[in-house]
N, C-alpha and C positions, 0 to 999 in steps of 0.2 A: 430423437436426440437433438436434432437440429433448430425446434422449437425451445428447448431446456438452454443449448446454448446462446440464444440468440437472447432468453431474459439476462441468462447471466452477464451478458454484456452490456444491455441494457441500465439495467439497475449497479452494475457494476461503475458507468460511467454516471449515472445518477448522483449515486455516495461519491466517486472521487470528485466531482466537483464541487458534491456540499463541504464535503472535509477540505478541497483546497484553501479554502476561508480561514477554516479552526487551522491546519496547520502555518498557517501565516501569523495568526492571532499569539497563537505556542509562544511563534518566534520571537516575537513582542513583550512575553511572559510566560517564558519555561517553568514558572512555577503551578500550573495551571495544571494540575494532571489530567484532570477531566478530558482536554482535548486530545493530550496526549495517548488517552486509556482510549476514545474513541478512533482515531489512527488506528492502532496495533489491534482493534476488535477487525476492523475494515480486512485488515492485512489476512488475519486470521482466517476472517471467512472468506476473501478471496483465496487462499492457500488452501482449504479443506473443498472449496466448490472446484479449484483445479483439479486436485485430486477422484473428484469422484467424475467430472466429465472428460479426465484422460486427456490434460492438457499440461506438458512437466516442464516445457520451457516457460509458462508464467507462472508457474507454479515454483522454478528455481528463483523464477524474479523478483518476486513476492517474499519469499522464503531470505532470499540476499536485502530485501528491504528491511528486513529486523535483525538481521544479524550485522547490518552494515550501519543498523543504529543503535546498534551497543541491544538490542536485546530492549526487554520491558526491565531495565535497570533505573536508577536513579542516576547513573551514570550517563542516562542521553539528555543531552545541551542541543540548544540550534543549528550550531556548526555543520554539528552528526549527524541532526536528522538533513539538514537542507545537502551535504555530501549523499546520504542514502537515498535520497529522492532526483537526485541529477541523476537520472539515465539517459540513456544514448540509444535514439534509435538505429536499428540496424540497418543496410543500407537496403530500400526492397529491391526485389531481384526477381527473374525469373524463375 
């Protein structure tokens, strides 16, 4: 398991920083769905790859990422998504 999760992360941080690009580009031009469909694909499979490697706190995170951008609606604007993408790390701890 510790091999499976360690691509997940991997390729995980791969795709978010190709997409940090497209979602800036979005911002630029929300009319752009392409970018936008590519987003919510990302969200997608990181939310189903939480699920099967038994990880529910990024999995709620992930999960709060599209619900806190209105959903795959026609109703997400930049505003929405750049509020759904500001998270806060938590403080680390022992």
């Amino acid at each position: 398991m510790d091999d499976l999760l360690q691509e997940f992360i991997a390729e995980t941080r791969e795709t978010l920083e190709a997409l940090s690009g497209e979602i800036v580009a979005w911002e630029a031009h929300p009319a752009d769905r392409a970018r936008l469909d590519a987003f919510f694909r990302f969200v997608h499979t990181v939310k189903g790859s939480c699920v099967f490697l038994d990880l529910p706190r990024l999995g709620r995170l992930s999960h709060g990422s599209t619900r806190g951008a209105g959903g795959h609606t026609p109703s997400i604007n930049p505003p929405r998504m750049t509020r759904s993408l500001s998270v806060r790390r938590a403080p680390s701890g022992p």
